[in-house]
Legacy VTK file of the C-alpha trace (Angstrom):
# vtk DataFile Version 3.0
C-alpha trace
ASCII
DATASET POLYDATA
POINTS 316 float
0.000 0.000 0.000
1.401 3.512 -1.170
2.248 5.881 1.726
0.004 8.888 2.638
0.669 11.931 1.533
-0.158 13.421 4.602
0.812 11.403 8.173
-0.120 12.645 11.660
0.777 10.740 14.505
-0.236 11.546 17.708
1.195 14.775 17.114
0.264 17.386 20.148
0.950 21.561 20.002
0.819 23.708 23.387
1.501 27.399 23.282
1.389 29.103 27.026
-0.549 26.378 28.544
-3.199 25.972 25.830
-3.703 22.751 24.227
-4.134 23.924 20.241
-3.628 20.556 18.974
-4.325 17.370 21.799
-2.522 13.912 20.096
-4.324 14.497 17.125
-3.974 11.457 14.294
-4.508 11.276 10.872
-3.908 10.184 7.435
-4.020 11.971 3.935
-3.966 9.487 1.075
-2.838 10.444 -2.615
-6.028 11.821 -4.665
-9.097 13.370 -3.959
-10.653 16.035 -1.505
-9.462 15.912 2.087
-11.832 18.055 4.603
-10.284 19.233 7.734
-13.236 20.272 9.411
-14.348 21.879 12.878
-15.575 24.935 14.636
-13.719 27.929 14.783
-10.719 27.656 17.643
-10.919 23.785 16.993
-6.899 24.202 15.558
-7.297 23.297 12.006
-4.819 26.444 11.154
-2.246 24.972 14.030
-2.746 21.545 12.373
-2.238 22.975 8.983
1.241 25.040 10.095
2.267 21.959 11.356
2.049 19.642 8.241
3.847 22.599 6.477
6.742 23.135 9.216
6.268 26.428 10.173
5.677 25.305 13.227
6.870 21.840 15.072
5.099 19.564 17.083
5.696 19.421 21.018
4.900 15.968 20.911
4.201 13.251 18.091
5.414 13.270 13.926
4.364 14.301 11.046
5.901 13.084 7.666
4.584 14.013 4.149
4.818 11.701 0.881
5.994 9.096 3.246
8.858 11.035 4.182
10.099 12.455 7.729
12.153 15.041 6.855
9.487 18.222 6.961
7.560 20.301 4.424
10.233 22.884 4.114
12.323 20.615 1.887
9.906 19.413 -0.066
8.132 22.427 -0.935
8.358 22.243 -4.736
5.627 19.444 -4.246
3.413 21.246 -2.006
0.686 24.190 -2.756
-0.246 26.324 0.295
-3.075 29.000 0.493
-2.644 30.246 4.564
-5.973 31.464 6.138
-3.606 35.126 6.420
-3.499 36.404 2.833
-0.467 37.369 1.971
1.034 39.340 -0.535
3.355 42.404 -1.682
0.803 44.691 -2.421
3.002 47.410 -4.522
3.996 44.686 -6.641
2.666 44.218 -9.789
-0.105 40.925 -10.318
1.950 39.982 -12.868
5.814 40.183 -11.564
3.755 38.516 -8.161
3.171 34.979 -9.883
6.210 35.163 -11.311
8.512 35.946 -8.168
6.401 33.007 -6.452
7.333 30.646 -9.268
10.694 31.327 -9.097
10.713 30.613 -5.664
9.192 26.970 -6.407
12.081 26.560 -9.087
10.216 27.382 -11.947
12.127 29.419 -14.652
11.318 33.248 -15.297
9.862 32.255 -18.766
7.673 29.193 -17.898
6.594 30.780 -14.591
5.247 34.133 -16.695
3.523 31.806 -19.497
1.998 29.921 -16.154
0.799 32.929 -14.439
-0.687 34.281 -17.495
-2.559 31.256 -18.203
-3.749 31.503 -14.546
-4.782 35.011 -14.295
-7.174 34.122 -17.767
-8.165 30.694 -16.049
-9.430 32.973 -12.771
-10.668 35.951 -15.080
-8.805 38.281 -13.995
-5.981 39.005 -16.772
-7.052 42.222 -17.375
-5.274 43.277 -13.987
-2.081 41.603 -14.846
-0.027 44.801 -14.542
-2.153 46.080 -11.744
-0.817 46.598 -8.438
-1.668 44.186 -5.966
-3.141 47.039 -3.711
-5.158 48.323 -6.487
-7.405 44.680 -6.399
-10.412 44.105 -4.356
-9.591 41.501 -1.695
-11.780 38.579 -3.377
-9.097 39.256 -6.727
-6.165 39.285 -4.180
-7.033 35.932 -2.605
-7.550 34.150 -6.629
-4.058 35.246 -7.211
-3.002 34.005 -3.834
-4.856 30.952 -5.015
-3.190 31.259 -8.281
0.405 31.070 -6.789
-0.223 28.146 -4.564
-1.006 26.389 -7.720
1.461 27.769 -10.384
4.091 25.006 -9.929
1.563 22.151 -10.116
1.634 20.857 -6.722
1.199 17.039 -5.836
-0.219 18.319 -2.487
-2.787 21.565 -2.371
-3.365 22.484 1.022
-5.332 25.323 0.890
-6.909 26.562 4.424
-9.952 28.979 4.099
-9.777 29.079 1.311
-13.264 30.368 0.049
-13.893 32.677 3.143
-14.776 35.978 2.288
-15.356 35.469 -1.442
-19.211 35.906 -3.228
-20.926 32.945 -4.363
-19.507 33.973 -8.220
-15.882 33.914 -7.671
-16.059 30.812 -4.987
-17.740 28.601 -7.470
-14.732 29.258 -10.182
-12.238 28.731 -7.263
-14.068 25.606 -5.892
-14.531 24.361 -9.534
-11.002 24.570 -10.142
-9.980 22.474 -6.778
-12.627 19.777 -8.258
-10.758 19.824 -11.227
-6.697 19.253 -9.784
-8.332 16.182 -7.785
-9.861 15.023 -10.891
-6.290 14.779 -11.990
-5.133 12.644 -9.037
-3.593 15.430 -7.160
-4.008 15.618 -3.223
-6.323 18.679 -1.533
-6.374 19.214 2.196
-8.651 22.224 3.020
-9.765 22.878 6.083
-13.601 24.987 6.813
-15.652 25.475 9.050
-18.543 25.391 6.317
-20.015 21.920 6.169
-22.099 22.371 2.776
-18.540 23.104 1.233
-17.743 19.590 2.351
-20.471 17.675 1.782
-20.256 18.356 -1.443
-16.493 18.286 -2.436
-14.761 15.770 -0.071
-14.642 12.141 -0.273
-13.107 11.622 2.864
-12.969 14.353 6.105
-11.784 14.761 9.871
-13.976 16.568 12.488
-11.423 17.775 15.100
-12.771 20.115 18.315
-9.997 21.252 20.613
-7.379 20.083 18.840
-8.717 15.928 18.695
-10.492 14.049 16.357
-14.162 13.572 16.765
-14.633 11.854 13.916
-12.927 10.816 10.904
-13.194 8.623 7.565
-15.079 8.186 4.205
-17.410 10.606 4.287
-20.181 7.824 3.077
-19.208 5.968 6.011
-19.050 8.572 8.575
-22.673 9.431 7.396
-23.956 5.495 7.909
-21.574 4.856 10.683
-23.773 8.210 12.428
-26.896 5.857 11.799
-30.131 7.152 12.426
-33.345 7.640 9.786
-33.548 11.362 8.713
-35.980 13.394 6.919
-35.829 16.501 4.713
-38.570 19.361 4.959
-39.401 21.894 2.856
-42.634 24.384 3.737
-44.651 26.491 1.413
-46.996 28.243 4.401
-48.351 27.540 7.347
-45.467 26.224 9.003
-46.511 27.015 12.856
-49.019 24.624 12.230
-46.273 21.942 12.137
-44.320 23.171 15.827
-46.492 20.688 18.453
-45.848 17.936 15.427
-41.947 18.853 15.493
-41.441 19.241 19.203
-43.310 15.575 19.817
-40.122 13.292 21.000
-41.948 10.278 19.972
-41.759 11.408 16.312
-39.057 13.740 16.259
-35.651 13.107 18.225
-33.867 16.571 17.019
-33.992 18.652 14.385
-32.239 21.485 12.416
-34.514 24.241 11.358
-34.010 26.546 8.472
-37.312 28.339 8.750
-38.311 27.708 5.152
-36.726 24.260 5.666
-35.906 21.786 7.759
-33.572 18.433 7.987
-34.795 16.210 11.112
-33.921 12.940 12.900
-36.640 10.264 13.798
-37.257 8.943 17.151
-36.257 5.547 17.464
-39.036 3.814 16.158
-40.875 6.543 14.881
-42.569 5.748 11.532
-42.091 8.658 8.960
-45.346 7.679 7.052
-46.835 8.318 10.922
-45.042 12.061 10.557
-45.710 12.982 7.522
-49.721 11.931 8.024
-49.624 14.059 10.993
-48.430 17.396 9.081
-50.958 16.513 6.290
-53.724 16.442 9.013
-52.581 19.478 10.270
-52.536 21.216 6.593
-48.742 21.688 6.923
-48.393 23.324 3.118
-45.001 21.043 2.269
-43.104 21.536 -0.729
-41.323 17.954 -0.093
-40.859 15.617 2.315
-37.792 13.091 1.706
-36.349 10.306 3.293
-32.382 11.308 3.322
-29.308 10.577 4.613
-27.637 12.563 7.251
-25.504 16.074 6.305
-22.545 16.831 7.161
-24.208 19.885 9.102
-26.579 17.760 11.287
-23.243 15.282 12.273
-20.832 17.902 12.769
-24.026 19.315 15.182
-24.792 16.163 17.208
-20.989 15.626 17.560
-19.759 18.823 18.359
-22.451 21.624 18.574
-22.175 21.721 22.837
-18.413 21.490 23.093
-17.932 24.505 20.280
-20.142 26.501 22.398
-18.096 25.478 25.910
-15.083 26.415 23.981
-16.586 29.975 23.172
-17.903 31.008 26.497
-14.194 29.895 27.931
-12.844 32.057 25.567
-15.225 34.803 26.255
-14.735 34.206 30.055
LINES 1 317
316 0 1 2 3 4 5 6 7 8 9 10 11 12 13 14 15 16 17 18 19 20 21 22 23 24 25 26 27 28 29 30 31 32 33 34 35 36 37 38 39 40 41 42 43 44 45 46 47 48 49 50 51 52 53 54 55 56 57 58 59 60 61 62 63 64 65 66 67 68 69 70 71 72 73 74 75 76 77 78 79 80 81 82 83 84 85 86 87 88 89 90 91 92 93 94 95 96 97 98 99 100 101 102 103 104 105 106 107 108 109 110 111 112 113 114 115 116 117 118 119 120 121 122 123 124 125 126 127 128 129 130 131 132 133 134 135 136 137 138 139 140 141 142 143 144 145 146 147 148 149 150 151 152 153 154 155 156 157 158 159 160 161 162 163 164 165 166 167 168 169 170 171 172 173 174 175 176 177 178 179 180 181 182 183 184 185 186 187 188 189 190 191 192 193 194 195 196 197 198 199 200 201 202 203 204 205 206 207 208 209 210 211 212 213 214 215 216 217 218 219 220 221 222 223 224 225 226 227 228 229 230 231 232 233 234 235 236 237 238 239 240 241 242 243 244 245 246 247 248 249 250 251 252 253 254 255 256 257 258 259 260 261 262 263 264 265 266 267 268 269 270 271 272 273 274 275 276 277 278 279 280 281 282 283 284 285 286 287 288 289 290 291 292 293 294 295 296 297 298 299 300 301 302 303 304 305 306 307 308 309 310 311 312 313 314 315
């Protein structure tokens, strides 16, 4: 069996006292969408400056591509995209790519012809001999994007990286990601948006205070969470439905949406015997579906009431 291209072993990361990262394990194999997931202050950034050395483990290793010997000498296979944009902002777009290609060993020529090619692939050419500064901060973080990808990484690890963008420039970014795993590269992205994942990742990691919660194929971390779930949709009349949804021998939780609604059965519970009851109740319903259970409604049940703990400590 190959190695993975990411390996965490029991790796643990303190700074003054606080536990950031608590013997945290995991693996990264070669291909696909990997989804570091987890609340905010969970340490997927500390977990992510670990696997690229810029900052060591107190306890436990990490080795990429099979290898022990740290990101930092193998960066010429490696794509990063930190959460903290960063670039030279008098610098030209242009001369930007190019200076970052150079620093991945990529010639002066090739790396211009690349970052052309990438500044047309993110639509944004026609700022090619802009200054940095002079780009809104969606356009700064594609050419961030842009020059984590130039030298054609085996490994993209790209944290946050659709934060802050509209829903038009994080579909061409997220369609692009799609498209590198197509082509058997590796991408390790951390969020804290779980309808990002659901939809990209084939396998994940929920981590909260620095451990895993859960981790695996995200098909199997859905049946492995087990349960019989339903989808809602409403068209009116939805307060006729609240004595229906708050009855625990139907209804064991649910997530509302107002307009919508995902739910978890009772133990038992017979959904024909739910959706009977809204229909007596002239619940208008646009659908009512047997599904399986998001990625929202896990990451919910298995750490909704330690992400708050963790925020009123904070706030303490």
């Amino acid at each position: 069996m190959t190695s993975p291209s990411v390996r965490i072993t029991t790796v643990t990361k303190r700074f003054s006292g606080h536990v950031a990262v608590n013997r945290l394990s995991l693996e990264v194999f070669a291909g696909g969408i990997f989804g570091l997931l987890g609340p905010n202050g969970a340490g997927k950034s500390t977990t992510i400056r670990l696997i690229m050395g810029i900052l060591e483990p107190d306890e436990g290793s990490i080795s990429l591509f099979g290898l022990p010997d740290g990101s930092r000498k193998l960066s010429a296979r490696i794509g990063y995209l930190p959460e903290e944009r960063g670039l030279y902002k008098k610098m030209q777009v242009l001369d930007h790519l190019v200076f970052l290609g150079e620093t991945k060993g990529i010639s002066r020529h090739d790396a211009r012809i690349r970052a052309r090619a990438w500044l047309e692939r993110l639509g944004i050419a026609d700022w090619a001999q802009k200054k940095v500064e002079d780009l809104s901060k969606g356009m700064q973080q594609k050419v961030q994007f842009a020059g984590a990808l130039l030298h054609e990484p085996e490994l993209v690890i790209l944290d946050e990286p659709f934060s802050g963008l509209d829903p038009v420039n994080a579909q061409v970014m997220k369609d692009i990601v799609v498209a590198i795993a197509a082509e058997g590269r590796t991408v390790l992205f951390s969020t804290h948006v779980m309808e990002q994942a659901e939809r990209m990742c084939d396998h994940i990691a929920i981590i909260a205070r620095g451990a895993t919660v859960v981790s695996g194929a995200v098909a199997q971390v859905k049946a492995d969470f087990g349960g019989r779930h339903v989808a809602l949709g409403f068209t009116h009349d939805k307060e006729r439905a609240t004595a229906i949804l708050a009855d625990r021998t139907l209804v064991a939780s649910i997530d509302d949406y107002g307009a919508s609604a995902q739910l978890q059965l009772a133990e038992g519970a017979d959904p024909q015997a739910l959706l009977a009851a809204l229909v007596h109740e002239r619940v208008g319903l646009r659908h009512f579906e047997l599904v399986e259970p998001s990625l929202q409604s896990i990451f919910i049940a298995k750490v909704g009431a330690d992400a708050a703990v963790a925020r009123a400590e904070v706030s303490a």
